[in-house]
C-alpha positions in Angstrom: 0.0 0.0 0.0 2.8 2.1 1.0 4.7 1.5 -2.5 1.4 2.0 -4.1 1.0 5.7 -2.3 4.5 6.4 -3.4 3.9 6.2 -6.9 0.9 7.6 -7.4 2.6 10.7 -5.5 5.6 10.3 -8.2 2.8 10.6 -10.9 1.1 13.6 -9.4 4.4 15.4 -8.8 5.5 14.5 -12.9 2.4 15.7 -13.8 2.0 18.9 -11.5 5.9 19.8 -12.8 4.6 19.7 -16.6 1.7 21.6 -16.0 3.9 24.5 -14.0 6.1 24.1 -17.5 3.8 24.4 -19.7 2.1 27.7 -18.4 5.7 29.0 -17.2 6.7 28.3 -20.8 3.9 29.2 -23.4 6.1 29.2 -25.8 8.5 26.2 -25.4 6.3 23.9 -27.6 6.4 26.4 -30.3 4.2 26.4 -33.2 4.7 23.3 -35.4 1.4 21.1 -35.2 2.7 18.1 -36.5 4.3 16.3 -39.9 2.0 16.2 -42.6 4.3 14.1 -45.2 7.5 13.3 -46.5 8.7 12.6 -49.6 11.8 10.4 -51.7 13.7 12.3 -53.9 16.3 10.1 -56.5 19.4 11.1 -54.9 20.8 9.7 -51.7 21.8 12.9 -50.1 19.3 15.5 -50.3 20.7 19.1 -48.6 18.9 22.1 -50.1 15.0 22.7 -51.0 13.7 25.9 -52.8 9.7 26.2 -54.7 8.3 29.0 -56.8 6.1 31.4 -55.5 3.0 29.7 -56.0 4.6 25.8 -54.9 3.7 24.1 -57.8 7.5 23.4 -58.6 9.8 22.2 -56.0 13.9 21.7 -56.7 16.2 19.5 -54.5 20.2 20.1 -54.4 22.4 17.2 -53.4 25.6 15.9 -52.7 27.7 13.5 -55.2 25.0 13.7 -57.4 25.9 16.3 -59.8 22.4 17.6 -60.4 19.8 19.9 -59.1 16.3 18.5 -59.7 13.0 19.9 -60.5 9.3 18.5 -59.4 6.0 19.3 -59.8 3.5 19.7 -57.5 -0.5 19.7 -58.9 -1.2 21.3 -55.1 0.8 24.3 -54.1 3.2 23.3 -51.7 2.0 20.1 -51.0 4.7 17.6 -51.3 2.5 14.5 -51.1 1.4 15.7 -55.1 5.1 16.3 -56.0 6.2 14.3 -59.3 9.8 14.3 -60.8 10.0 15.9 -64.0 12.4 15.6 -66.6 13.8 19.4 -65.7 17.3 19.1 -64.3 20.4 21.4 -63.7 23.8 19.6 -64.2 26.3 21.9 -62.3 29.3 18.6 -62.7 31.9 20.9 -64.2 31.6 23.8 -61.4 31.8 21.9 -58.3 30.0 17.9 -57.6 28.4 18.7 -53.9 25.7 21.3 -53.4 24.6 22.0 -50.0 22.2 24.6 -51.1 20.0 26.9 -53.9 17.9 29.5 -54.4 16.4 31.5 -57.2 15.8 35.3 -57.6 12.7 36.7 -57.4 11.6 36.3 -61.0 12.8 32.7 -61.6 15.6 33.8 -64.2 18.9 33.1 -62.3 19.7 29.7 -59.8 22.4 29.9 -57.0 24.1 26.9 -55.4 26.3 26.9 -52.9 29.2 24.8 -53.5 30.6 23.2 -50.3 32.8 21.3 -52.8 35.5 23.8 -53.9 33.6 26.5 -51.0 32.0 29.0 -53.7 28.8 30.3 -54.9 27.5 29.7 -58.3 25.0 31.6 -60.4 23.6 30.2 -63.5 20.5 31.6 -65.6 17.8 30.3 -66.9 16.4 31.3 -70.6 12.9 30.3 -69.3 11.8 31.2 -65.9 11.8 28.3 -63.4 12.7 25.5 -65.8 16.4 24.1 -64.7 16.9 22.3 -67.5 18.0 25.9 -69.2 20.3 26.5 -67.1 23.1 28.2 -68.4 26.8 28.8 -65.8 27.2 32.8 -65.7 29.8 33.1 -62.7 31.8 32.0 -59.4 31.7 34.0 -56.3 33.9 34.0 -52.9 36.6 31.8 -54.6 39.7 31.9 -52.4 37.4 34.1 -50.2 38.2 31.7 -46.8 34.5 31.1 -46.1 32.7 27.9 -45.9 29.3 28.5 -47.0 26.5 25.8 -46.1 23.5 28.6 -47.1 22.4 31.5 -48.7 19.6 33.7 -48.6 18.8 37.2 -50.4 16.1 39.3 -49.1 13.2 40.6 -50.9 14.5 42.4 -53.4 17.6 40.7 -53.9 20.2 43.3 -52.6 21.0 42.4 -49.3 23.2 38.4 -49.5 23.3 36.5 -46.8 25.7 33.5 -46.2 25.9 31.3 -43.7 29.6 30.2 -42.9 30.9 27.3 -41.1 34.3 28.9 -40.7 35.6 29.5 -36.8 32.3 29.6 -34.7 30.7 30.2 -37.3 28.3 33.4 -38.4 25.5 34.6 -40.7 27.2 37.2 -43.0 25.2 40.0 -44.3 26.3 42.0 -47.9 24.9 44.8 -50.1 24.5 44.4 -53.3 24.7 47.2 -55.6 22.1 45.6 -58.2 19.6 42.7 -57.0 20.9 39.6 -57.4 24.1 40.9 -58.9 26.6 38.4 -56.1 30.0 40.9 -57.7 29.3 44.0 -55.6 28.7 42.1 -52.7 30.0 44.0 -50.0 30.3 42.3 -46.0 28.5 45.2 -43.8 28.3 43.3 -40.2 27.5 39.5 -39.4 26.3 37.7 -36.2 27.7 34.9 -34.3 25.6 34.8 -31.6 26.1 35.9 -28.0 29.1 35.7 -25.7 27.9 33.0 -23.8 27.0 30.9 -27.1 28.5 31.0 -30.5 26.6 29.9 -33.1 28.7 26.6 -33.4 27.6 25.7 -30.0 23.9 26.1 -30.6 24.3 24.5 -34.2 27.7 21.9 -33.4 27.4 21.5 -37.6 26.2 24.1 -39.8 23.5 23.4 -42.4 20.3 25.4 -43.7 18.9 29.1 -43.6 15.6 31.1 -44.1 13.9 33.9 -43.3 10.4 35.0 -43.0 9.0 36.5 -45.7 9.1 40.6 -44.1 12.5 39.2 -43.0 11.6 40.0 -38.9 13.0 36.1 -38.4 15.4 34.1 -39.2 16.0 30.0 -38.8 18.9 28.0 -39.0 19.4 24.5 -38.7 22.2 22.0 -37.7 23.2 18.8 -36.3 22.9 19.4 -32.1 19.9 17.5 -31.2 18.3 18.5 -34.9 17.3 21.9 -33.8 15.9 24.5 -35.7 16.6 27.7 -34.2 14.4 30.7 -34.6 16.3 34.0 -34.2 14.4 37.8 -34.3 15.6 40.5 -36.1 14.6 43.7 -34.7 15.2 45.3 -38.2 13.7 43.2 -40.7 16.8 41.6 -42.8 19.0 43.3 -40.4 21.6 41.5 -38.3 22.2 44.2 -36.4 19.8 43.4 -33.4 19.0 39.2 -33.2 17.5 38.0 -30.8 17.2 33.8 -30.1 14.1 32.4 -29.5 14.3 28.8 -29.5 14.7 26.2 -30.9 12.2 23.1 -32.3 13.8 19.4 -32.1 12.6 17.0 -35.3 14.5 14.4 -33.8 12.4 11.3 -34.7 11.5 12.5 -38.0 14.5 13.9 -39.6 17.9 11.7 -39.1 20.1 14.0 -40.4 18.4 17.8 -41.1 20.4 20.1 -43.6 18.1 22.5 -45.9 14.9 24.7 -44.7 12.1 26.1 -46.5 9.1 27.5 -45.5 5.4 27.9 -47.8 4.7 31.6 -48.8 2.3 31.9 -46.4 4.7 30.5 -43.5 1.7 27.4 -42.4 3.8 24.8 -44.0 8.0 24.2 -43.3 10.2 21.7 -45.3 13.0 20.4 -44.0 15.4 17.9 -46.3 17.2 14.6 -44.9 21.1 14.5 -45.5 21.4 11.2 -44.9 23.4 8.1 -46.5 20.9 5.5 -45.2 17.1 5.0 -45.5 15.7 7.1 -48.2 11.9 7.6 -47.4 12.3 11.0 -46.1 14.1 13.1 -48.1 12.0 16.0 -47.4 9.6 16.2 -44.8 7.1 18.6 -44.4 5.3 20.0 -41.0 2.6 22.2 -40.7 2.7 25.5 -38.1 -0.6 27.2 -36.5 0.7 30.7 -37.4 2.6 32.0 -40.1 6.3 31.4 -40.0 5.8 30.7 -36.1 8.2 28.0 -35.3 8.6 28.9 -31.6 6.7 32.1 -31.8 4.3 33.3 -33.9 5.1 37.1 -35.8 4.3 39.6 -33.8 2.4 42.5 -35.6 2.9 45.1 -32.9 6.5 44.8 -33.5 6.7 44.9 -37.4 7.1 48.4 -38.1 5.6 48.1 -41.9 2.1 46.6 -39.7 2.4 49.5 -37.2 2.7 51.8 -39.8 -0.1 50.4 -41.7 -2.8 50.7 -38.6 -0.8 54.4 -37.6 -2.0 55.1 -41.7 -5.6 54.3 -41.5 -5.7 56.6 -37.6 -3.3 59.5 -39.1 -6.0 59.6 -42.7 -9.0 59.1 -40.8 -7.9 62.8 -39.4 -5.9 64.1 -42.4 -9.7 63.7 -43.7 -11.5 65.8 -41.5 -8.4 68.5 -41.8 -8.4 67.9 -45.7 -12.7 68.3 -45.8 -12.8 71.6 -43.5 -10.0 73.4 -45.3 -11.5 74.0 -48.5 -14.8 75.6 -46.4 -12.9 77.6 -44.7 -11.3 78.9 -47.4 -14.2 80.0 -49.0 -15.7 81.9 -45.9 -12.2 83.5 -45.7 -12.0 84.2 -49.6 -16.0 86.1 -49.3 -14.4 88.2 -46.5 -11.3 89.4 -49.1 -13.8 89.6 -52.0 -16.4 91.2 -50.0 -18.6 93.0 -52.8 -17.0 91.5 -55.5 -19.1 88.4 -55.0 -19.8 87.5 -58.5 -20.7 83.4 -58.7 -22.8 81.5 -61.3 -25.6 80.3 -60.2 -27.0 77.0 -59.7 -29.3 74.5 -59.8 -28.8 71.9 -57.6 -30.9 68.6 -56.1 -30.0 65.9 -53.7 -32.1 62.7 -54.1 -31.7 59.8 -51.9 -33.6 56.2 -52.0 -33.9 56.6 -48.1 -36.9 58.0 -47.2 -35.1 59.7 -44.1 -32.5 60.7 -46.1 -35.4 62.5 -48.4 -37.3 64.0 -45.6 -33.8 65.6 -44.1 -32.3 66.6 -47.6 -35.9 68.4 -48.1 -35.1 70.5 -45.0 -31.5 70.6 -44.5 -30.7 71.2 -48.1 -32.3 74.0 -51.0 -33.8 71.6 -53.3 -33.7 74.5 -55.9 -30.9 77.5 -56.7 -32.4 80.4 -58.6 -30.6 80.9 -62.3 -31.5 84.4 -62.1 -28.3 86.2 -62.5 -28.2 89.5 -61.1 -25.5 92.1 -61.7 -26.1 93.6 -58.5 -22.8 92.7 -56.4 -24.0 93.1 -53.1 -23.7 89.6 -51.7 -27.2 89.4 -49.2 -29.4 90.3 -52.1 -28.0 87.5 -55.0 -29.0 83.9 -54.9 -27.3 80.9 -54.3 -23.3 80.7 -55.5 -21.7 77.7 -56.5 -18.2 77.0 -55.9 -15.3 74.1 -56.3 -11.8 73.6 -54.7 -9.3 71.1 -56.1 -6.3 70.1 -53.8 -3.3 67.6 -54.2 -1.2 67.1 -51.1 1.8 65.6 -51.4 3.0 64.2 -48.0 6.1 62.2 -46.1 6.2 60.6 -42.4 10.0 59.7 -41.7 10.0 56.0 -40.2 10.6 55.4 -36.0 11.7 53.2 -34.0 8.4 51.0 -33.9 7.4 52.3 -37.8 8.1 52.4 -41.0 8.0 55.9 -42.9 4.7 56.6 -45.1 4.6 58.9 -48.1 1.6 60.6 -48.4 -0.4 61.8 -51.8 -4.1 63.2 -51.5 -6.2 64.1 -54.4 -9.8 66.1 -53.6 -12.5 68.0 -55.1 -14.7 70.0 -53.5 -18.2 71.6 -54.4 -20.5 74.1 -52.7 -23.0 76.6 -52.7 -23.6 79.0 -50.5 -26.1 82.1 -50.0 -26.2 85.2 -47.1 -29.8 85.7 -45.7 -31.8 88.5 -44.5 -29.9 88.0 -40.8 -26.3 88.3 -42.4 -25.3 85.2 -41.8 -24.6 83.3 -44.7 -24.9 79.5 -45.1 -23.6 76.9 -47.5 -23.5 72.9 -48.3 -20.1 71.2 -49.4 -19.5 68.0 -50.9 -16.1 66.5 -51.4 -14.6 63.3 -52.7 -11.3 62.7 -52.0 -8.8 59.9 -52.2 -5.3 59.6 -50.2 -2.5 57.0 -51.4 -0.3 56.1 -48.9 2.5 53.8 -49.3 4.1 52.2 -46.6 7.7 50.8 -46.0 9.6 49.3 -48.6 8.4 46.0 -49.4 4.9 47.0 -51.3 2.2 47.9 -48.2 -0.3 50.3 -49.2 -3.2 52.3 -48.1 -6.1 53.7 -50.2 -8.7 55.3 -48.9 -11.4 57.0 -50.2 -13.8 59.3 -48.9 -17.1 61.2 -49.6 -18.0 63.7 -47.2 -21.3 66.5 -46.9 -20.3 69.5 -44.4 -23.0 72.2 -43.7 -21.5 75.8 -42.4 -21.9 79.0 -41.7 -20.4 82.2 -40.9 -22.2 85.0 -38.6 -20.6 88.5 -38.3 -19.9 89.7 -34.7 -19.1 93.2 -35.8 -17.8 95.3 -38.6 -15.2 92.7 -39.2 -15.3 90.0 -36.8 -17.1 86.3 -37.9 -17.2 83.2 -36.4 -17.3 80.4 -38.5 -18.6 77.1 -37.7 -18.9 74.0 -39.2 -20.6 70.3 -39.2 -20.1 67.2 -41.1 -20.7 63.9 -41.8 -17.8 61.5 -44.3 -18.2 57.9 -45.5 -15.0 56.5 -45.7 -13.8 53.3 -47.7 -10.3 51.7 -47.5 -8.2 49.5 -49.7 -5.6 47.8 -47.6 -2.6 46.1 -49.3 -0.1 44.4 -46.5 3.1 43.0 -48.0 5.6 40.9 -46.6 7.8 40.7 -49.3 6.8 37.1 -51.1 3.8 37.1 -49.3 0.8 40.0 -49.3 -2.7 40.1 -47.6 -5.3 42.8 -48.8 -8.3 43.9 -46.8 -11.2 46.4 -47.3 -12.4 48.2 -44.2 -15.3 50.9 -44.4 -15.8 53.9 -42.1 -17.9 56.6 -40.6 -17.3 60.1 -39.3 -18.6 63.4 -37.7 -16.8 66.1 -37.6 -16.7 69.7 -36.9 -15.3 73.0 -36.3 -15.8 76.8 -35.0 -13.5 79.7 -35.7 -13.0 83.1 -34.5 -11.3 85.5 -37.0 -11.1 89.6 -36.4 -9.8 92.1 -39.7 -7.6 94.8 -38.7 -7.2 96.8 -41.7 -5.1 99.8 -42.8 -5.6 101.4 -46.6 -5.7 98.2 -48.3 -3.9 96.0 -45.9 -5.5 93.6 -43.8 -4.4 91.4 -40.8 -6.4 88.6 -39.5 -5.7 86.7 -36.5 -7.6 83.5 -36.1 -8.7 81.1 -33.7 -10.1 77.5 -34.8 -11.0 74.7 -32.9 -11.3 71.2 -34.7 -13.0 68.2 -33.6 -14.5 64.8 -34.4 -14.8 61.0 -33.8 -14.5 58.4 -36.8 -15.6 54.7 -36.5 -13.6 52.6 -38.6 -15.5 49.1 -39.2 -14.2 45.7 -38.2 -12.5 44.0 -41.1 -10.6 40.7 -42.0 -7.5 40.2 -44.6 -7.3 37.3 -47.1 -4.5 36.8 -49.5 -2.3 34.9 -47.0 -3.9 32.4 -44.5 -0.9 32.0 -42.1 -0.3 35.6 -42.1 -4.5 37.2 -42.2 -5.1 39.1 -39.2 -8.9 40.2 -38.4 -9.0 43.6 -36.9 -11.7 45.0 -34.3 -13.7 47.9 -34.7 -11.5 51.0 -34.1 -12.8 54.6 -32.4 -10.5 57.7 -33.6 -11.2 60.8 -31.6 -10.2 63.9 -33.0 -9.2 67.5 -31.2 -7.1 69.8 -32.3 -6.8 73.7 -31.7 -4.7 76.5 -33.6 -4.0 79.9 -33.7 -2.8 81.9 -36.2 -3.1 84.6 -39.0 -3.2 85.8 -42.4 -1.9 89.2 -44.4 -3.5 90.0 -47.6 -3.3 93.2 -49.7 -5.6 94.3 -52.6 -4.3 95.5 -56.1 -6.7 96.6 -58.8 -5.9 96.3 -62.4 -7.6 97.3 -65.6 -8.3 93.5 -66.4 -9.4 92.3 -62.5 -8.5 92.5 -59.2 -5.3 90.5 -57.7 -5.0 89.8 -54.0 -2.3 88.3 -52.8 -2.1 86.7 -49.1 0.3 84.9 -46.5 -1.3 82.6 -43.7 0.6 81.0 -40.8 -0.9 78.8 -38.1 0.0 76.9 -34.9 -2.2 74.0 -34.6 -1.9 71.3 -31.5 -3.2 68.1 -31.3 -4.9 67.5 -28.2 -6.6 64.0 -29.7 -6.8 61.2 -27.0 -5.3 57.9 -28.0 -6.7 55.5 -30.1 -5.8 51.7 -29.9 -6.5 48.8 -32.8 -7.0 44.9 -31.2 -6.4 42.0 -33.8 -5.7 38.5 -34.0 -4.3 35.9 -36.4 -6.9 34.2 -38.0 -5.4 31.3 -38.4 -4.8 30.3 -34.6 -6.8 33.4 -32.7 -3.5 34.6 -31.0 -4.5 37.9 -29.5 -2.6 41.7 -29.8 -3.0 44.9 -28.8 -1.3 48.1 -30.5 -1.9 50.7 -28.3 -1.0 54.6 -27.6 -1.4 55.2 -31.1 -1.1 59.6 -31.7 -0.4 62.0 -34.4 2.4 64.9 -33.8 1.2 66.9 -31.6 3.0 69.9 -32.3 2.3 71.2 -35.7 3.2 74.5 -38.1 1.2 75.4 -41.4 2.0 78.0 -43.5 0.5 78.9 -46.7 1.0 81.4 -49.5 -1.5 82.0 -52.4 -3.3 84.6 -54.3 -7.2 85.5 -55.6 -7.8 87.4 -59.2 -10.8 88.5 -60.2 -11.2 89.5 -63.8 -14.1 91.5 -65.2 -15.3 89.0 -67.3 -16.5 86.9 -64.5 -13.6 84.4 -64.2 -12.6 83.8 -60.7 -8.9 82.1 -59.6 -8.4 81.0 -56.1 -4.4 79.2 -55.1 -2.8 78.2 -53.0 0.6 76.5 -51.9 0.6 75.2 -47.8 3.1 73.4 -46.1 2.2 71.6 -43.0 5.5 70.5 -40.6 5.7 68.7 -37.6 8.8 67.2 -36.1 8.7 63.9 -37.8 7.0 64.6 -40.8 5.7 66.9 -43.9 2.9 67.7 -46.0 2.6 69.8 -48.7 -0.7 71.0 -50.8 -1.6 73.0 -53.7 -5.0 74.2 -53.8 -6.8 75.4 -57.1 -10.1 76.9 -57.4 -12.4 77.9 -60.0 -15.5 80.4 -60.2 -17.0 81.4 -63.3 -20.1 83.5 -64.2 -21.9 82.3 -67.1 -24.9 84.2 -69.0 -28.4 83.9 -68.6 -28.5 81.1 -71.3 -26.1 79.5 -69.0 -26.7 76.9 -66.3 -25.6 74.0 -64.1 -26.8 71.1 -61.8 -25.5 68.2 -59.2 -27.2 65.5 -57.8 -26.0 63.3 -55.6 -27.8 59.8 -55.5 -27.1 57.5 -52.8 -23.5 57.3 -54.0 -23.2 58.6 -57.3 -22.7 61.6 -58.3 -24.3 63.8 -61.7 -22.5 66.6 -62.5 -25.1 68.4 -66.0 -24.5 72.0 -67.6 -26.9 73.1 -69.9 -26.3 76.0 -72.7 -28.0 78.0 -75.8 -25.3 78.8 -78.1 -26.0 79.7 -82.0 -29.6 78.4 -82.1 -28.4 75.1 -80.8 -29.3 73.6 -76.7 -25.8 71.7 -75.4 -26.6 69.5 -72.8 -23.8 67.5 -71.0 -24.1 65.3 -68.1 -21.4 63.4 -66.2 -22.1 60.4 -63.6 -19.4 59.1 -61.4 -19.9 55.7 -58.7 -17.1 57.1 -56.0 -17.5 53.8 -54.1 -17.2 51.0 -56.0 -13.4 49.2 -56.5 -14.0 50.0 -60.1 -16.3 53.5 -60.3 -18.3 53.9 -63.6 -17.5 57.0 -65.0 -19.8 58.1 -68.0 -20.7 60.6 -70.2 -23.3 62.1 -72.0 -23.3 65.1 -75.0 -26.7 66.0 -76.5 -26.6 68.9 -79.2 -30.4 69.5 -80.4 -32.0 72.8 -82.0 -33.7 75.1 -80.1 -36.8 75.2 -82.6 
């Protein structure tokens, strides 16, 4: 009984010290769920494995066999479908052992690493991913003292990476002046491990490399307990900052591991057999739960291309509602320098929606009809409604930190309104703008596109001779384009968005002959829901994102000069603004998981610059035959970044045989101008879809007699 007691206590303790291990060590397991197959390849020593993007071709390297072999696969990286071709590589003359290959990104040049003679080999191929046309160009690191046992480029082929058994071994990293041209190659820094372990004592034998595709980790494998070790790289292909992770036994399945290669989308690693014995398992191949997670899965919050891809989507969401209130402003701030010189065509313009809420506030909120009466009188409260546009191109950069990647910037807008002053002097207006803003992210392809439709409703009461306050509120649809690349990998994702927005101003003229100063206080503010969303593209690599909140508050203060010249053929007045602006906006946060195992993350604490100086110069003419030129050049700079805009905009007073409309229908748009020239009616109409991936753009021309 005693004996009995003793080893059920043994059990418990065995049991209670693995459960302590487990939760003490989430991450000693790592990621690999299991061998899915393995596969028999003709030659005895199989050492390197490399596929083409898609992993319908696989090729093997080997030792003592003189060859480099290609197979196809009728499933994408799925080694259970592989078949050997007749496609093969005969690199005999150059050097008989090959411990490893890999082809650049296009499939037009192979590179073998010959542990033979200890060089590297490039041959071409005349068509793309077919070994049999390889043709020998050169030999690299002859006499060079290495002893390479893998290579590895990064995405774009002009960064080399070796991995020498000389000393205690290292991972070399070299520049390349052209991709994939190996006789530049110049040795910047390597890594061979830590002070308290060398890279031969994790490894004992060097023998493979890879790398994630966005090149944040790196695995290397070796003989010491069949280990592959998974390293981070703080800078994506970057040896300057590694960090070990772990490392995953395949003792039991692999008897001798030498080559590594991992799926595009990182759920599926290879591993070849260099082995003289049994030949069943040439190449083996495991499945992980996460992309590229052999101990630990990728973590987004610490890739700065996928911090700088959420930062994008906060940092638009308020470029929008800066980008949307602008253009209003500068028409409230243009009436007060062209005070009775107002001078606009007049339109006619409707809003229809198929909501019947939508209808019963459009028929209240909005004029369903704009006079084409056009008066000559110029004073401003007794004319009818005015139309107006604004273009603006912005043109922006955000340098790159220490948790994110730099962003360049380019926004493209149009903006329409009318507006009319009423019997209390306060005049009122409607705006409409569609707007787009291209950002691309990092290096490797990442991109942002998001476009935008927003309605803002203002107006701007006088508080005295020269002293208005300008307010303004608003409501933007927002739909984004998301393109997240890795480097051989990508995911996409389309997220859409809503917004409210608004602003008040306070702006006083001091005035001297025909000089004026303004000072001017503004106050921004908004919040902007940005709808849950999933990627597809990659499945070990999709993230699904939570709904995100983006609060918005910013203050400035600043000014503006302008001076007024009159000429025979107009008016010309040119004008200088400068403005302060902070932003006061709380911080947002973005929580997302990988889809493919639900592993949680959180990227918090994510703000704009909060300290910010705009300054603008432009100028207004006015000629006397009713043509009307608004521009503008701004430049908006912060500490970390810059954003430049040039603002055009056109007025023109037609004739009484002269006249335009806009509708807006759910969410296209119909721009129609109608005209009696010579006897003959000209009709035009334009219709534009702003929301769909491919918007319809058409046109319409009708000439008919007026009899």
């Amino acid at each position: 009984m005693k004996i009995l007691k003793t080893a059920l206590l043994t059990k418990f303790l065995k049991v209670f010290t693995l459960i302590i291990f487990i939760f003490s060590n989430p991450t000693a397991f790592g990621a690999v769920s299991g061998v899915v197959d393995s596969f028999q390849v003709t030659q005895r020593i199989a050492t390197g494995v490399v596929f083409n993007p898609n992993g319908t071709k696989m090729y093997i390297s080997g030792m003592s066999q003189n060859r480099v072999y290609e197979f196809d696969l009728t499933t994408g990286f799925d080694i259970s479908t592989a078949t050997r071709n007749s496609n093969e590589c005969n690199h005999q003359p150059k050097d008989e052992d090959v411990a490893d290959l890999r082809l650049n990104s296009d499939g037009t040049k192979l590179f073998l690493v010959g542990s033979e003679n200890n060089i590297l080999l490039e041959y071409s191929l005349s068509t793309a991913y077919d070994v049999s046309t390889c043709s020998y160009e050169n030999t690299f690191f002859s006499g060079g003292g290495l002893d390479p046992r893998s290579m590895a480029f990064n995405t774009n082929g002009t960064k080399l990476f070796i991995y020498d058994q000389t000393g205690n071994y290292s991972v070399k990293q070299y520049s390349l002046n052209s991709a994939y041209n190996l006789s530049n190659a110049t040795l910047e820094k390597q890594y061979t491990g830590t002070a308290s372990e060398t890279l031969k004592e994790i490894e004992q034998f060097a023998q493979g490399m890879a790398f994630s595709a966005d090149g944040t980790k790196m695995y290397l494998t070796g003989d010491k307990e069949d280990n592959v070790v998974e390293f981070t790289l703080s800078t994506p292909f970057d040896l300057s900052d590694v960090t070990k992770e772990g490392a995953y036994s395949v003792a039991g399945e692999i008897t001798k591991m030498s080559g590594i290669a991992f799926s595009a989308d990182g759920l599926k690693m290879f591993i070849t057999d260099f082995h003289n014995g049994d030949t069943s398992k040439d190449v083996t191949e495991f499945d992980l739960t996460c992309g590229f997670g052999v101990i630990k899965c990728i973590d987004p919050t610490a890739n700065k291309d996928d911090v700088a891809s959420v930062e994008s989507q906060s940092e638009g969401a308020k470029k929008i509602i800066q980008h949307t209130t602008f253009p209003v402003l500068n028409r409230m701030e243009w009436l007060r320098r062209n005070s009775g010189r107002i001078n606009l065509t007049n339109q006619n313009i409707k809003f229809q929606f198929n909501n019947e809420m939508l209808n019963a506030l459009s028929s209240s909120l909005i004029p369903i009809y704009f006079s084409n009466d056009n008066s000559n009188d110029l004073n401003y409260q007794n004319s009818n409604w005015s139309f107006w546009s604004e273009g603006t191109i912005s043109i922006g950069t955000t340098g790159d930190s220490e948790s994110s990647s730099s962003k360049n910037i380019n926004t493209s807008a149009i903006t329409l309104g009318a507006d009319k002053k009423g019997e209390d002097d306060v005049m009122r207006g409607i705006a409409l703008r569609f707007g787009t803003d291209d950002v691309d992210v990092g290096n490797l392809g990442s991109a942002l596109d998001m476009s935008s439709f927003s309605l803002t409703f203002y107006e701007s009461k006088p508080k005295g001779e020269q002293r208005f306050t300008d307010n303004l509120i608003g409501l933007s649809f927002i739909n984004s384009d998301l393109i997240n690349n890795s480097g051989s990998a990508s995911t996409n994702g389309d997220r859409y968005g809503e917004q409210l927005y608004g602003s008040l101003s306070l702006r006083d003229t001091f005035s001297k002959n025909r000089l004026n100063f303004t000072p001017k206080l503004k106050i921004n503010y908004g919040i902007t829901h940005l709808g849950a969303y999933t990627e597809t593209g990659s499945t070990g690599l999709n993230l699904e994102f939570d709904d995100q909140y983006i609060g918005n508050f910013t203050s400035s203060l600043g000014t503006s000069i302008d001076n007024t010249y009159d000429f025979k053929t107009g008016t010309f007045i040119p004008y200088f603004d400068f403005e302060y602006y902070a932003d006061m906006s709380p911080a947002t946060r973005q929580k997302f998981s990988y889809t493919s195992n639900g592993e949680n993350f959180l990227l918090k604490n994510i703000t704009n610059s909060t300290h910010n100086f705009m300054s603008g110069i432009g100028f207004d003419f006015i000629s006397e035959n009713g043509l009307t030129l608004m521009t503008k050049y701004t430049r908006d700079q912060s500490q970390n970044n810059k954003n430049d805009s040039y603002i055009i905009a056109l007025d023109y007073r037609g004739s009484q045989r002269s006249s335009y409309a806009m509708s807006i229908q759910d969410t296209s748009a119909k721009f129609s101008h109608n005209k009696e020239l010579n006897g003959f009616k000209i009709n035009l109409d334009s219709h534009y879809d702003f929301f769909k991936n491919d918007p319809d753009y058409e046109v319409y021309l009708e000439i008919s007699n007026i009899n």
